[in-house]
C-alpha positions in Angstrom: 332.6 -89.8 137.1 336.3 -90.2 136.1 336.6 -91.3 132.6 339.2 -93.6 133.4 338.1 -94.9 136.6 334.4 -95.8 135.0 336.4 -97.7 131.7 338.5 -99.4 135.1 335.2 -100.8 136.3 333.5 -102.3 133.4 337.1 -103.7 132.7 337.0 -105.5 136.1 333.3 -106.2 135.7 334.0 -107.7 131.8 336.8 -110.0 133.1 334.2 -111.2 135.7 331.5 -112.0 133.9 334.0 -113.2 130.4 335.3 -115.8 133.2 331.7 -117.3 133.7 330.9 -117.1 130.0 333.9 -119.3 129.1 333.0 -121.8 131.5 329.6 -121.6 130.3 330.6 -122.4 127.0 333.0 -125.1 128.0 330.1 -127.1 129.5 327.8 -126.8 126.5 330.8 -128.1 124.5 331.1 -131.1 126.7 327.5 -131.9 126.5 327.5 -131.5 123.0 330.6 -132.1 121.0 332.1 -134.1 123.7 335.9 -132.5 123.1 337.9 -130.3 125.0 337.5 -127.1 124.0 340.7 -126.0 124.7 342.6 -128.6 122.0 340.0 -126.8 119.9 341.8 -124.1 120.0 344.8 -125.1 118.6 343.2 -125.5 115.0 342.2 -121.3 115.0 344.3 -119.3 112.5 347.0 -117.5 114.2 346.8 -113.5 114.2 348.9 -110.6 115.6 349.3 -110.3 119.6 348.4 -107.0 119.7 345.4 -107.1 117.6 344.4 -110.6 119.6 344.6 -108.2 122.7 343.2 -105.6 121.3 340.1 -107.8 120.5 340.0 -108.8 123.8 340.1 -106.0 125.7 337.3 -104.2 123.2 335.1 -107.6 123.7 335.8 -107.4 127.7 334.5 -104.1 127.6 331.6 -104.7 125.9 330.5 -107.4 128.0 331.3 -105.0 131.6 328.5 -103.1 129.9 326.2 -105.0 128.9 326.7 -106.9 132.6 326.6 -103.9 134.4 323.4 -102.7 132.9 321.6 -106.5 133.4 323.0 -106.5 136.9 321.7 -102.6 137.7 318.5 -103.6 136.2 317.8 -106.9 138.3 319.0 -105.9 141.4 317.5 -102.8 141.5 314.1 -104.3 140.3 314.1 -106.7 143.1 316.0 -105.5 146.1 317.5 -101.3 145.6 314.3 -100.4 145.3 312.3 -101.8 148.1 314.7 -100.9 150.3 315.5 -97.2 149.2 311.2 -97.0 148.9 311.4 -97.8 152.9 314.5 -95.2 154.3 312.9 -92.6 151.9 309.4 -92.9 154.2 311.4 -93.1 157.3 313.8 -90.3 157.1 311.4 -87.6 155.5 308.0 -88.4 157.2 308.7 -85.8 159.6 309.6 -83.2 157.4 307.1 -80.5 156.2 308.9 -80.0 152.6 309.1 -83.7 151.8 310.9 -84.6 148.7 309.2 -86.2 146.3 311.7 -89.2 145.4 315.6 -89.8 145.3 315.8 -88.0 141.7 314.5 -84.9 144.0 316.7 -85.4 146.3 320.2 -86.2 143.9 319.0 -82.9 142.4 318.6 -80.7 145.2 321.9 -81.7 146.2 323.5 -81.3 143.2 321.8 -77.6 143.0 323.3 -76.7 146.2 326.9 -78.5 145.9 327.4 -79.4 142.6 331.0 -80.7 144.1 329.8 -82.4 147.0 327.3 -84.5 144.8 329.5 -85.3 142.6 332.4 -87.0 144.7 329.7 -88.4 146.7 328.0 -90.1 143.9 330.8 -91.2 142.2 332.5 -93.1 144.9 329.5 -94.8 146.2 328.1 -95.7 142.7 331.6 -97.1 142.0 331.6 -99.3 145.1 328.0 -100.5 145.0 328.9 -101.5 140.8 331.4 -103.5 142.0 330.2 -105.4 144.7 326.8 -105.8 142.9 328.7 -107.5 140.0 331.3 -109.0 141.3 328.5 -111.1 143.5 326.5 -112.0 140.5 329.9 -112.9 138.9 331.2 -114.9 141.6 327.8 -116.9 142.0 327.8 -118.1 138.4 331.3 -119.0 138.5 331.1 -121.4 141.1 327.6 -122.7 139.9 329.4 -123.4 136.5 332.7 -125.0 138.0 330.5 -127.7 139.4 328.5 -128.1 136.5 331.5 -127.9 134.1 333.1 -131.0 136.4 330.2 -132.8 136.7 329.4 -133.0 133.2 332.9 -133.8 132.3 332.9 -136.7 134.6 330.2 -138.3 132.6 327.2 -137.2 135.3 329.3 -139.0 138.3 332.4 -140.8 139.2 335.0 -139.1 141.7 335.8 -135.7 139.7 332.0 -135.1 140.3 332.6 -135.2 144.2 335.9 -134.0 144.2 336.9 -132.1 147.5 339.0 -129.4 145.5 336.1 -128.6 143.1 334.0 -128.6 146.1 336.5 -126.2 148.1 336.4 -123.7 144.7 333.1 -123.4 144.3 332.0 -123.6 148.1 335.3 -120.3 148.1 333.2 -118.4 145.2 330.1 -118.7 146.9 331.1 -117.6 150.2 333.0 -114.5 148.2 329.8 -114.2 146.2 327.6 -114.0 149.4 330.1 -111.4 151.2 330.1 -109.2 147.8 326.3 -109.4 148.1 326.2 -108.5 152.0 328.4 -106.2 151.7 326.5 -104.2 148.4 323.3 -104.3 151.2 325.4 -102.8 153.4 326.4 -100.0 150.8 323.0 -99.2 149.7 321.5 -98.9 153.1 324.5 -96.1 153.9 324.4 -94.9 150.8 320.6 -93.9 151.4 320.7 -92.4 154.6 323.8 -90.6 154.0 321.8 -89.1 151.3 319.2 -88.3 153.1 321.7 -86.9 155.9 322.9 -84.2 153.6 319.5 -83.2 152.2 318.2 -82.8 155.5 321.6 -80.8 155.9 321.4 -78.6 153.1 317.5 -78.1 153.7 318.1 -77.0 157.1 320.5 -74.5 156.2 318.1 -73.1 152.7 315.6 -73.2 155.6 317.9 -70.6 158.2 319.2 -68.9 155.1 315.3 -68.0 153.9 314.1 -67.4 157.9 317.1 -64.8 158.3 316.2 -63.0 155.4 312.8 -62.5 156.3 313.9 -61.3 158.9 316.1 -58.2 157.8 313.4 -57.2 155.4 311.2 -55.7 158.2 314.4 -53.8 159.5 315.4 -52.7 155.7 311.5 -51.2 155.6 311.7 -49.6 158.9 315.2 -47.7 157.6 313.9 -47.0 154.6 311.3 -45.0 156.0 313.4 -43.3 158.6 
């Protein structure tokens, strides 16, 4: 993948998941200290723009790793798997040469089009790291918007029940759901249009080999002649 476009990603990723830790952090402030956080940041010892953004970009980073990783980890535990387990029976039951896994099959494509796996794989991992992400992202920050205000209101009175918080985190839920339907979505085309070229490229070794058998008789024949 593009260097560039992969640091993009876990940029995007970082400022998602940096969004939820602040608020995260904001609530356990409330509970405990009882203070706005942000007044607390007033009494921190001033520093250099660039090397405050330089921090920050570095730290953003980091954490669009680390997320990434969690979030490829847990959903492919729980969800990729089962359903990649299920197209890979479907699609190559009927085959004689049946591939042993999705490694096997990455590979075999790969040998035969090292281009055509590449741009394939990168665009569709790209995708499917977003919308993975950006639904776990966008789940938390909603679930911590609520808890954030309700813990701020003291555990009830009207900012715990307000109709704007309510219409925020109702909006990052619904965006959080859509990410997630649509990463579904992703992964069951991503799959069978994996399976669509191996079966491609397997079909053709398969002509290639067949038509090559078949010129060896006449090559014998000639050669006697």
């Amino acid at each position: 993948m593009n260097t560039t476009a992969l640091v993009v990603d876990y940029l995007i990723i970082g400022v998602e998941g940096c969004c939820w830790i602040l608020l995260f952090v904001a609530t356990v402030n409330e509970v405990i200290v009882g203070k706005n956080w942000v007044t607390q940041l007033k009494d921190l010892p001033n520093a250099p723009t660039a090397i405050l953004l330089g921090l920050a970009i570095v730290f953003v980073y980091a954490v669009g790793i680390l997320f990434n990783e969690a979030y490829h980890v847990v959903f492919k535990k729980y969800i990729e798997t089962k359903k990649s387990d299920r197209i890979l029976k479907d699609r190559f039951s009927s085959l004689t040469n049946q591939p042993e896994g999705w490694d096997f099959v990455r590979n075999y494509i790969g040998h035969c089009s090292n281009y055509l796996a590449r741009r394939f794989e990168d665009w569709n991992h790209r995708k499917m790291r977003i919308l993975r992400a950006t639904a776990a992202n966008f789940a938390l920050i909603g679930f911590l918007i609520f808890t954030y205000s309700w813990v701020a209101s003291g555990f009830m009175g009207p900012r715990a029940f307000d109709m704007q918080i309510a219409f925020i985190v109702f909006t990052f839920w619904v965006l959080a759901g859509l990410a997630l339907w649509l990463w579904y979505r992703s992964i069951k085309r991503y799959y069978n249009r994996l399976a669509d070229i191996y079966c491609f490229l397997n079909h053709r070794e398969q002509e290639r080999i067949s038509r090559q058998f078949r010129r060896e008789p006449q090559l014998s024949q000639e050669v006697k002649s």
